[in-house]
Jmol script that loads the backbone (N, CA, C; Angstrom):
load data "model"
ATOM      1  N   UNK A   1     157.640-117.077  35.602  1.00  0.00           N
ATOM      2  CA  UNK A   1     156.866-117.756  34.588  1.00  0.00           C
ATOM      3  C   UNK A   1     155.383-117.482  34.845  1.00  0.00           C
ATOM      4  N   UNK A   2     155.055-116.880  33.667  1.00  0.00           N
ATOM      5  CA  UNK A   2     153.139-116.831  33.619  1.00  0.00           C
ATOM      6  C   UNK A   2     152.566-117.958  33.622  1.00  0.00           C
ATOM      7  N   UNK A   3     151.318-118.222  34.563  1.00  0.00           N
ATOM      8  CA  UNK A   3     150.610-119.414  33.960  1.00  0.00           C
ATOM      9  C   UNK A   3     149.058-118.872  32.937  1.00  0.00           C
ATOM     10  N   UNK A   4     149.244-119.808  32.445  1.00  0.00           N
ATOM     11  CA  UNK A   4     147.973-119.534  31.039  1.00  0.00           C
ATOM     12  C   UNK A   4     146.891-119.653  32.249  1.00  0.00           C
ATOM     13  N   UNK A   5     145.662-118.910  32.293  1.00  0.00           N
ATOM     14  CA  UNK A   5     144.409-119.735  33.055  1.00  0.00           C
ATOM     15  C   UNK A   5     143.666-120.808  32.406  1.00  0.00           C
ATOM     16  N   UNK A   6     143.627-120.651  30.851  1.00  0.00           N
ATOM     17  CA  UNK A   6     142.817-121.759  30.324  1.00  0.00           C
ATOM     18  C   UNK A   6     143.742-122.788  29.981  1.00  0.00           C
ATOM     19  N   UNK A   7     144.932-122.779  30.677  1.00  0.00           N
ATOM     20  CA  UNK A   7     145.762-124.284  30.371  1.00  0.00           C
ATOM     21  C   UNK A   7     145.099-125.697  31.172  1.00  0.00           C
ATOM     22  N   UNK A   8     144.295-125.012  32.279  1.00  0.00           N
ATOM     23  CA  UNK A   8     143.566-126.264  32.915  1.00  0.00           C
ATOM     24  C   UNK A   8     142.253-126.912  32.300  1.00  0.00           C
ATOM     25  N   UNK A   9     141.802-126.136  30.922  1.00  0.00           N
ATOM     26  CA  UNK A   9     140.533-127.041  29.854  1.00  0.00           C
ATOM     27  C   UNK A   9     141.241-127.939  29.308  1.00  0.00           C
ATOM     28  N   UNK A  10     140.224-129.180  29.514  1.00  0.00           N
ATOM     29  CA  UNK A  10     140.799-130.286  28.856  1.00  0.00           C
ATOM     30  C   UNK A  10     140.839-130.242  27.245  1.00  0.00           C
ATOM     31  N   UNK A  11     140.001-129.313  26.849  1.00  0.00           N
ATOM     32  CA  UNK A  11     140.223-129.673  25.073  1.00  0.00           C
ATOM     33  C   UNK A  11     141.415-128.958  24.710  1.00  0.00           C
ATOM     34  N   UNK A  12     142.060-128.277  25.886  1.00  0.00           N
ATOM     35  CA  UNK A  12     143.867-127.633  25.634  1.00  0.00           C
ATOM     36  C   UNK A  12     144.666-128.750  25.503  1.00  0.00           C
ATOM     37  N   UNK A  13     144.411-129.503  25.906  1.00  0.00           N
ATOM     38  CA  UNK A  13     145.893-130.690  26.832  1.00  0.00           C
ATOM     39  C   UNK A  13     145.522-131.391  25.093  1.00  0.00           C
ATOM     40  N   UNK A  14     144.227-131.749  24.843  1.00  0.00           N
ATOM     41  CA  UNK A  14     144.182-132.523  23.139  1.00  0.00           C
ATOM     42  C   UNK A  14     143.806-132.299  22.220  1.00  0.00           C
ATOM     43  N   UNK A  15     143.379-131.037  22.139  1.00  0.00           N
ATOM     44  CA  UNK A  15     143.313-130.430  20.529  1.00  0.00           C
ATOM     45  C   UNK A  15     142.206-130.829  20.127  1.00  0.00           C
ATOM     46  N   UNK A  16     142.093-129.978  19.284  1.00  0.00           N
ATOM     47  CA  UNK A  16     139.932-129.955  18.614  1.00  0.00           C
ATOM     48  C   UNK A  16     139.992-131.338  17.817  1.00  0.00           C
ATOM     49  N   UNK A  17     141.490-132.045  17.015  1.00  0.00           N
ATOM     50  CA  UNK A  17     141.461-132.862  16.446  1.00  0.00           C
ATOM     51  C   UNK A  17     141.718-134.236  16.883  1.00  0.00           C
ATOM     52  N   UNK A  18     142.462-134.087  18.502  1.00  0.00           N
ATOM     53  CA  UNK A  18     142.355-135.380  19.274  1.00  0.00           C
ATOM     54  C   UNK A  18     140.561-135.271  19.986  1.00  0.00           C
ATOM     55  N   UNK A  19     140.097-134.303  20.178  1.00  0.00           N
ATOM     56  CA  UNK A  19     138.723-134.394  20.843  1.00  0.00           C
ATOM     57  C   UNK A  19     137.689-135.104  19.668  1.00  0.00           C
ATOM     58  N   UNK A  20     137.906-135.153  18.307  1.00  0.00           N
ATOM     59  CA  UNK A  20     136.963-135.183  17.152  1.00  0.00           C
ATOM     60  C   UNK A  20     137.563-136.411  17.329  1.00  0.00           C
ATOM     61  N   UNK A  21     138.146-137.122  17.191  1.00  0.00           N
ATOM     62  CA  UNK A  21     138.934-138.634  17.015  1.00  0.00           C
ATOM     63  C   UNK A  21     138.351-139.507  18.272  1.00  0.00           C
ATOM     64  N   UNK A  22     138.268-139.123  19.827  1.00  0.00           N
ATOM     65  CA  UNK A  22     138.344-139.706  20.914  1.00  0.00           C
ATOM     66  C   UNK A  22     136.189-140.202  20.708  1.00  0.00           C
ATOM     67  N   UNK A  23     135.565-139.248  20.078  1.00  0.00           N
ATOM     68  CA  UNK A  23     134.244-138.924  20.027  1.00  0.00           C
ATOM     69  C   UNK A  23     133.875-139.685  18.712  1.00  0.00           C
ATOM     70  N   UNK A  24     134.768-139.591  17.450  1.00  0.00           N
ATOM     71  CA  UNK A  24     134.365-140.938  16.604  1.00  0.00           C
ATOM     72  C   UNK A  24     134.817-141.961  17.593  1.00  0.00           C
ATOM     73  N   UNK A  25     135.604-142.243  18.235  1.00  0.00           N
ATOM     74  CA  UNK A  25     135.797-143.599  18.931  1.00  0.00           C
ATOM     75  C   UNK A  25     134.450-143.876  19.792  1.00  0.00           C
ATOM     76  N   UNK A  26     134.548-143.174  20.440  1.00  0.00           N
ATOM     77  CA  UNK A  26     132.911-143.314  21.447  1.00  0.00           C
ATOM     78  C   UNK A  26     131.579-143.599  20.653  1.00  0.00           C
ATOM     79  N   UNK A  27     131.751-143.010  18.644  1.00  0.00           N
ATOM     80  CA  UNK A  27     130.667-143.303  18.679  1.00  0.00           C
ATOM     81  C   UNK A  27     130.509-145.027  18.140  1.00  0.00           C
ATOM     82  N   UNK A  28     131.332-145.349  17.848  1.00  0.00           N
ATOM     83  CA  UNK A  28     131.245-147.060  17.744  1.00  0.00           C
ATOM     84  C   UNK A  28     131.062-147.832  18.295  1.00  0.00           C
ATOM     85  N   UNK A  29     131.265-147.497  19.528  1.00  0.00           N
ATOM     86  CA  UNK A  29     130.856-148.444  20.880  1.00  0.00           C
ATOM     87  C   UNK A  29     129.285-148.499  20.980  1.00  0.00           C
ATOM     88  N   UNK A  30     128.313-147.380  20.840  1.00  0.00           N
ATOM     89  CA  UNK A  30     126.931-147.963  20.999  1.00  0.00           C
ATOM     90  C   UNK A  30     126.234-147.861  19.616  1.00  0.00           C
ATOM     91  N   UNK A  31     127.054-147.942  18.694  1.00  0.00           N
ATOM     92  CA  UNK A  31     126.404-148.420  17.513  1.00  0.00           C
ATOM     93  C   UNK A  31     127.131-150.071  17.148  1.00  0.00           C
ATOM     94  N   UNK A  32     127.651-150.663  18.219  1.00  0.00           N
ATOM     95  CA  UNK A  32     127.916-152.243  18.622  1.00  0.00           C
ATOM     96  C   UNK A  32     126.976-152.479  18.847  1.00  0.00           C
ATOM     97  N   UNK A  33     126.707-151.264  19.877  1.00  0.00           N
ATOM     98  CA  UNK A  33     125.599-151.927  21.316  1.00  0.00           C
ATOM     99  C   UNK A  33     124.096-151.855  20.199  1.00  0.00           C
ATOM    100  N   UNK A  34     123.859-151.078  19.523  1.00  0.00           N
ATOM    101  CA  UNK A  34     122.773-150.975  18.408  1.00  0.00           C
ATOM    102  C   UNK A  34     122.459-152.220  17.602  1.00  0.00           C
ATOM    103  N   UNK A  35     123.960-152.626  16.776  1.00  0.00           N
ATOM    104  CA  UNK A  35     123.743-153.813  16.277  1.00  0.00           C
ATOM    105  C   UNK A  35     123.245-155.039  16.686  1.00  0.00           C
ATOM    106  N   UNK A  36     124.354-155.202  18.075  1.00  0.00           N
ATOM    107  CA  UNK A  36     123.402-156.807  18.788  1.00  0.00           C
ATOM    108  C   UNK A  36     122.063-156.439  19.744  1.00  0.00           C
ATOM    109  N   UNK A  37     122.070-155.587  19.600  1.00  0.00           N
ATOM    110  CA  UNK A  37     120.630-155.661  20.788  1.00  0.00           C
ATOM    111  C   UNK A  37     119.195-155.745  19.566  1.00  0.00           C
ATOM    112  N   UNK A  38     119.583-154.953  18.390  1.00  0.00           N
ATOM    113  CA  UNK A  38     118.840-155.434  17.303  1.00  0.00           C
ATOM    114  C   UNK A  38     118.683-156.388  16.663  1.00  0.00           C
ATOM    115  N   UNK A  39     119.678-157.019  16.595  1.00  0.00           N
ATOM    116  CA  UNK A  39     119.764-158.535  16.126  1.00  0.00           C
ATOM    117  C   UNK A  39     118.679-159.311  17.593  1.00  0.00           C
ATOM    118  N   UNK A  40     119.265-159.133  18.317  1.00  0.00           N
ATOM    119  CA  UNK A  40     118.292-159.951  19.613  1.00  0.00           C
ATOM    120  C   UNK A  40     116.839-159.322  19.731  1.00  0.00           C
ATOM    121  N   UNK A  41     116.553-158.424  19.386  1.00  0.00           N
ATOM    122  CA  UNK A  41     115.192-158.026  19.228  1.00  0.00           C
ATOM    123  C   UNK A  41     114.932-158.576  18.189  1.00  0.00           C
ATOM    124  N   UNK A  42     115.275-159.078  16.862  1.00  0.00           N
ATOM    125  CA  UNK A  42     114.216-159.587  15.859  1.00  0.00           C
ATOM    126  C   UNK A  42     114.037-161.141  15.734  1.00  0.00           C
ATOM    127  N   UNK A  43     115.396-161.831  17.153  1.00  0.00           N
ATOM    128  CA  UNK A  43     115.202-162.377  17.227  1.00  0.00           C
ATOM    129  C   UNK A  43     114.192-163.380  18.355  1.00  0.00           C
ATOM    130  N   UNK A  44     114.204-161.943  19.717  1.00  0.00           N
ATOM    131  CA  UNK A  44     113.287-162.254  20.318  1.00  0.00           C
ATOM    132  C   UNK A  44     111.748-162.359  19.282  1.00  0.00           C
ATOM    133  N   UNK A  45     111.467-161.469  18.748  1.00  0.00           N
ATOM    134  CA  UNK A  45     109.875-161.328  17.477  1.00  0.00           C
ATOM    135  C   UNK A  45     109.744-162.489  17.156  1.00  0.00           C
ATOM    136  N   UNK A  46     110.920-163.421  16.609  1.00  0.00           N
ATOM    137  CA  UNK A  46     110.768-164.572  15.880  1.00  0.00           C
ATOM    138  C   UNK A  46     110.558-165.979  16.547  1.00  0.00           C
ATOM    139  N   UNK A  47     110.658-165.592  18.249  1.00  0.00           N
ATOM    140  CA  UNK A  47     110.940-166.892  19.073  1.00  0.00           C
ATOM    141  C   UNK A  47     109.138-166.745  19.468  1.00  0.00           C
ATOM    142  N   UNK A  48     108.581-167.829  19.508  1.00  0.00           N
ATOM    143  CA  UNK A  48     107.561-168.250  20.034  1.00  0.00           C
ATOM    144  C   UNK A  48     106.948-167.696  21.543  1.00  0.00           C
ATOM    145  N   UNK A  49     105.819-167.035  21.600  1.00  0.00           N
ATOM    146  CA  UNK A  49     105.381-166.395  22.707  1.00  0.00           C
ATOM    147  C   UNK A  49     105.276-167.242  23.936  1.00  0.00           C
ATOM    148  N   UNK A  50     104.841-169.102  23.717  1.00  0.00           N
ATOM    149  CA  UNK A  50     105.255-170.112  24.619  1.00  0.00           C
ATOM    150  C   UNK A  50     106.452-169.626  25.479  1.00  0.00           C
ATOM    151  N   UNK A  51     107.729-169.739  24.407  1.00  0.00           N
ATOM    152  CA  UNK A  51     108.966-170.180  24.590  1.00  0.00           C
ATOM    153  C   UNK A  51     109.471-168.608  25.541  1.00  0.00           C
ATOM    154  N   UNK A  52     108.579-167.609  25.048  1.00  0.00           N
ATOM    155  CA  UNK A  52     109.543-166.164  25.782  1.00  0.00           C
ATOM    156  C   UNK A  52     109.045-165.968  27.002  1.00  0.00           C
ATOM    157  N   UNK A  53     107.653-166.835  27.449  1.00  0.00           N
ATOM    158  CA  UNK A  53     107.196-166.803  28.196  1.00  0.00           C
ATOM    159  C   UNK A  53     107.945-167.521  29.988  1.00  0.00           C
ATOM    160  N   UNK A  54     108.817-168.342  29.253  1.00  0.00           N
ATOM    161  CA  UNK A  54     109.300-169.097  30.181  1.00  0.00           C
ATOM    162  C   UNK A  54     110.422-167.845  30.992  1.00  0.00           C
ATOM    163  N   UNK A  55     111.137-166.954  30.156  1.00  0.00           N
ATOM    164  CA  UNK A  55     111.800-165.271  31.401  1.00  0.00           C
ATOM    165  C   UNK A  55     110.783-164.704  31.873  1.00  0.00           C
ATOM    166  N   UNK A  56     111.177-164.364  32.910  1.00  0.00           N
ATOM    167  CA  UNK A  56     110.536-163.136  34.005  1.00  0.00           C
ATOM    168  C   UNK A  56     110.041-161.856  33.504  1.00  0.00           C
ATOM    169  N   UNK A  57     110.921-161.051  32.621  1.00  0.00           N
ATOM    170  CA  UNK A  57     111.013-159.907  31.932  1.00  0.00           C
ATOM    171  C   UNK A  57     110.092-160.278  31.152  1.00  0.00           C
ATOM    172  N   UNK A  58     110.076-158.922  30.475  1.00  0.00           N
ATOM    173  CA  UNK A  58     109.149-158.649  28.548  1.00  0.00           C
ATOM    174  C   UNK A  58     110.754-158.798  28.115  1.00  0.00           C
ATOM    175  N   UNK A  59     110.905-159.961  27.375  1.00  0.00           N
ATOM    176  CA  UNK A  59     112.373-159.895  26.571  1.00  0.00           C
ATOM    177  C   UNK A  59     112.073-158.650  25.530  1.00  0.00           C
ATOM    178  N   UNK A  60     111.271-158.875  24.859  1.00  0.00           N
ATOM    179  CA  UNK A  60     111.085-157.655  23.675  1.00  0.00           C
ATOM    180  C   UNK A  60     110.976-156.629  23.498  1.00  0.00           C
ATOM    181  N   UNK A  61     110.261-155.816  24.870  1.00  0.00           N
ATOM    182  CA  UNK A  61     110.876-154.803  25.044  1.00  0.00           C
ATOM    183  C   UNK A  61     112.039-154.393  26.024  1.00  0.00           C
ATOM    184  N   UNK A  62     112.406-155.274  26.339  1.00  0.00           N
ATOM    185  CA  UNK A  62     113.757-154.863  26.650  1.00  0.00           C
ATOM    186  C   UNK A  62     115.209-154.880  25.643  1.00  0.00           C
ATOM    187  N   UNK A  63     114.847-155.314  24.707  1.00  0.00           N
ATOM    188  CA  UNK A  63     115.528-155.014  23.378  1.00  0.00           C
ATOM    189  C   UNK A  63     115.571-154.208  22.711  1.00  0.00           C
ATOM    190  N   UNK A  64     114.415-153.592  22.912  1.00  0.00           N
ATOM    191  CA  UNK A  64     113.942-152.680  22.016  1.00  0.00           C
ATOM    192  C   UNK A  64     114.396-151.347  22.539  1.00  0.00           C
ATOM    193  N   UNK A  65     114.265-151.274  23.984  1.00  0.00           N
ATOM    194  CA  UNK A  65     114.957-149.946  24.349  1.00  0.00           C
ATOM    195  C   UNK A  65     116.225-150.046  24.542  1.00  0.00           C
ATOM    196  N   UNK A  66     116.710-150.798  24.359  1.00  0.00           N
ATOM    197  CA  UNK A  66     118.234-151.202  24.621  1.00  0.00           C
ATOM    198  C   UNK A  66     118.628-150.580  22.893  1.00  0.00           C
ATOM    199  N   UNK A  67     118.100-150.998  22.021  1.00  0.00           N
ATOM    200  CA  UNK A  67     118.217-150.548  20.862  1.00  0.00           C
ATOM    201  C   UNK A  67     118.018-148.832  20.553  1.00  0.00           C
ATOM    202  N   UNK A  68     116.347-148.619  21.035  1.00  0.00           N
ATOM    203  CA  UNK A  68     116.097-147.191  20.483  1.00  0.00           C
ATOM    204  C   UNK A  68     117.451-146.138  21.590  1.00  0.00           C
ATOM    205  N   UNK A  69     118.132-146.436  22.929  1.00  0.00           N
ATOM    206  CA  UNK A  69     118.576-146.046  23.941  1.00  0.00           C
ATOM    207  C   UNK A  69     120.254-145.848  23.041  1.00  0.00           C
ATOM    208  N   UNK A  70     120.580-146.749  22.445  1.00  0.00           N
ATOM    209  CA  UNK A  70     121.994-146.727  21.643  1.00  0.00           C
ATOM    210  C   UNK A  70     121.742-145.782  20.189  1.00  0.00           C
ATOM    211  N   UNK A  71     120.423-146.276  19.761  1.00  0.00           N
ATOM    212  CA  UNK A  71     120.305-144.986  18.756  1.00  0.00           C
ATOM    213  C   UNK A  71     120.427-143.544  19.392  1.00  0.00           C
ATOM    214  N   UNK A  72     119.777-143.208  20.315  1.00  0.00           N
ATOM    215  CA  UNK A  72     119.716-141.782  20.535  1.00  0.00           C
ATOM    216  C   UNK A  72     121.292-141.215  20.777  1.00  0.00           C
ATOM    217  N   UNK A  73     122.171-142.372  21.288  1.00  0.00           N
ATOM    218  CA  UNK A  73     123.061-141.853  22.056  1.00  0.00           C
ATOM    219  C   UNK A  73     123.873-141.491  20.852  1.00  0.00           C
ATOM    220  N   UNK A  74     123.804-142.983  19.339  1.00  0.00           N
ATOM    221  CA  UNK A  74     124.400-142.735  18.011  1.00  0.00           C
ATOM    222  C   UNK A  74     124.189-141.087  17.677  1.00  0.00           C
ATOM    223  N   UNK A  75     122.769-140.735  17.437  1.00  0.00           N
ATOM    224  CA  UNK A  75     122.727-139.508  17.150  1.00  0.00           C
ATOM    225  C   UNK A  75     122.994-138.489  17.994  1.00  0.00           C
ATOM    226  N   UNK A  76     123.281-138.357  19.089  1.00  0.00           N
ATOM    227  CA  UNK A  76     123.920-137.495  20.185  1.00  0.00           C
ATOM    228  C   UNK A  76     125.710-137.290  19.378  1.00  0.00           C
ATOM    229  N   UNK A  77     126.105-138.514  19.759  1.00  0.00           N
ATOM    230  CA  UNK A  77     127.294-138.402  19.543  1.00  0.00           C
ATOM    231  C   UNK A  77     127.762-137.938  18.622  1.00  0.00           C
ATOM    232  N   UNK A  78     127.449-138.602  17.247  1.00  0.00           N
ATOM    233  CA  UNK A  78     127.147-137.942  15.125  1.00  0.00           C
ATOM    234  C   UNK A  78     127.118-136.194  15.422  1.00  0.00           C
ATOM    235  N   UNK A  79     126.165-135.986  16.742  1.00  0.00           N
ATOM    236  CA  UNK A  79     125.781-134.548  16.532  1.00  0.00           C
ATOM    237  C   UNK A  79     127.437-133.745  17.244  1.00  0.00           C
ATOM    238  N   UNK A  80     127.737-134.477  17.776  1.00  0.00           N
ATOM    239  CA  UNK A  80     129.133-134.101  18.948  1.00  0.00           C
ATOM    240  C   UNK A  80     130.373-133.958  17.774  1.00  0.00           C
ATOM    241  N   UNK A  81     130.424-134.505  16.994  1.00  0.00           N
ATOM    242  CA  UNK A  81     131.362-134.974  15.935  1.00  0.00           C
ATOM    243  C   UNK A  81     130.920-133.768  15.081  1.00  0.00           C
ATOM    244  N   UNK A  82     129.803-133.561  14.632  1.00  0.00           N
ATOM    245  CA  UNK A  82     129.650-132.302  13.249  1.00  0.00           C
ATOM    246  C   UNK A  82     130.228-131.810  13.677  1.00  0.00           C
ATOM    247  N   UNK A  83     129.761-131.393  15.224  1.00  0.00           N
ATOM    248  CA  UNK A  83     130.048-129.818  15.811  1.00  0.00           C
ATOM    249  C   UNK A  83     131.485-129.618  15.678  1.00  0.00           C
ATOM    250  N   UNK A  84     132.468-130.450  16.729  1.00  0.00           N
ATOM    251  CA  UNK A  84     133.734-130.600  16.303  1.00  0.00           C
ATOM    252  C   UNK A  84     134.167-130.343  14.958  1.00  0.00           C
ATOM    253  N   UNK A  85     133.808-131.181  14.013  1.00  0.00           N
ATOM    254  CA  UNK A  85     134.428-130.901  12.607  1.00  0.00           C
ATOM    255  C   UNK A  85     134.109-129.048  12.301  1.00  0.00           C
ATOM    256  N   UNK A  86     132.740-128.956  12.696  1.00  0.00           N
ATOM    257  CA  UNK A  86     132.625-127.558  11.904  1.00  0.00           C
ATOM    258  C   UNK A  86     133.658-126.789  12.966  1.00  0.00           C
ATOM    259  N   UNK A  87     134.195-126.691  13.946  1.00  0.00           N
ATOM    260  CA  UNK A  87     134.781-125.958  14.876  1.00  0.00           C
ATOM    261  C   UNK A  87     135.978-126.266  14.408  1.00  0.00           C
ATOM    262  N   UNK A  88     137.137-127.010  13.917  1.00  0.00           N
ATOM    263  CA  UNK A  88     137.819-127.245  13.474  1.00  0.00           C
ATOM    264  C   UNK A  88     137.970-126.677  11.841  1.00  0.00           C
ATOM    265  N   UNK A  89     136.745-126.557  11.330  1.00  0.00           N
ATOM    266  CA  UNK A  89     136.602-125.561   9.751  1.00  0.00           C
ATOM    267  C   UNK A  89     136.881-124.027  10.331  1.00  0.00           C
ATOM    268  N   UNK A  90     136.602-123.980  11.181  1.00  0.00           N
ATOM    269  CA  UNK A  90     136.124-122.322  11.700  1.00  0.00           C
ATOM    270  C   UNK A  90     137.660-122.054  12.560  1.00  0.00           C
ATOM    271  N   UNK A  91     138.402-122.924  12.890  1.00  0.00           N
ATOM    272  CA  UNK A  91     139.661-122.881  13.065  1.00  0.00           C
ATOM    273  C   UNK A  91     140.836-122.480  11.814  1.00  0.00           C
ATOM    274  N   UNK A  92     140.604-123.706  10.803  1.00  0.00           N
ATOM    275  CA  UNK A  92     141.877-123.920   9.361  1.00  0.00           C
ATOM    276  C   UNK A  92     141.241-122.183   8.861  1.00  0.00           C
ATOM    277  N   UNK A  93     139.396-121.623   8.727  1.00  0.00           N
ATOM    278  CA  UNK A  93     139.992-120.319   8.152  1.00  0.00           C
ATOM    279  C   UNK A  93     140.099-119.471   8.985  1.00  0.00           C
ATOM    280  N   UNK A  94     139.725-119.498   9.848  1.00  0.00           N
ATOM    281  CA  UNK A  94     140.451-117.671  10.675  1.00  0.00           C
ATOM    282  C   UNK A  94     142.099-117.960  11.091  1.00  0.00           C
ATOM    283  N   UNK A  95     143.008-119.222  10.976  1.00  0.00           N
ATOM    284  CA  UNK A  95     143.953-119.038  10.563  1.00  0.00           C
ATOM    285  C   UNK A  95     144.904-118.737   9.457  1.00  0.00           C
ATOM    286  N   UNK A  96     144.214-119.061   8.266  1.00  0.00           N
ATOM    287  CA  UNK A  96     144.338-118.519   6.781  1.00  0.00           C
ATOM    288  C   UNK A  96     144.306-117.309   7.044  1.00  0.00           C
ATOM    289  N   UNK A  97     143.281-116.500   7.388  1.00  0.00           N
ATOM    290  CA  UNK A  97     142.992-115.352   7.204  1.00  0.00           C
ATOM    291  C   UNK A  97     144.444-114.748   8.320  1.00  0.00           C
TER     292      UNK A  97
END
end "model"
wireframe off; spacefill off
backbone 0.3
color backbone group
């Protein structure tokens, strides 16, 4: 029995269309993390500079990069997903063909 050498890449063992699926899953998780850390940033803005004064931290910006930090990763990931899809187009035609 031959062994394949590229049977040991992981995008063999799950397919361009389990890898595009596992990567929309990943990207929902920090566009969670996007939603509440934004919600807590506008709600830190809205709480009284007295009152934010009483934590240790800058609450506000620590929201804030907690926020811009889940965006980048949103658009990282969005970008991980085209790629996939278009690699998966570039698959369905050079098998047509």
């Amino acid at each position: 029995m031959k062994l394949n050498k590229n049977v040991f890449i992981p995008h063999r063992w799950v397919g361009l269309k389990g890898l595009t699926r596992f990567f929309i899953f990943l990207f929902y998780i920090p566009l969670i993390i996007f939603l509440y850390s934004g919600v807590q940033w506008v709600i830190a803005l809205l709480t009284p500079a007295e009152k934010l004064a009483v934590y240790s931290a800058p609450i506000k910006q620590l929201w804030a990069s907690a926020a811009v930090q889940s965006l980048l990763l949103l658009v990282l990931l969005a970008g991980v997903i085209a790629l996939l899809r278009a690699l998966g187009a570039i698959a369905k035609q050079t098998l047509k063909k």
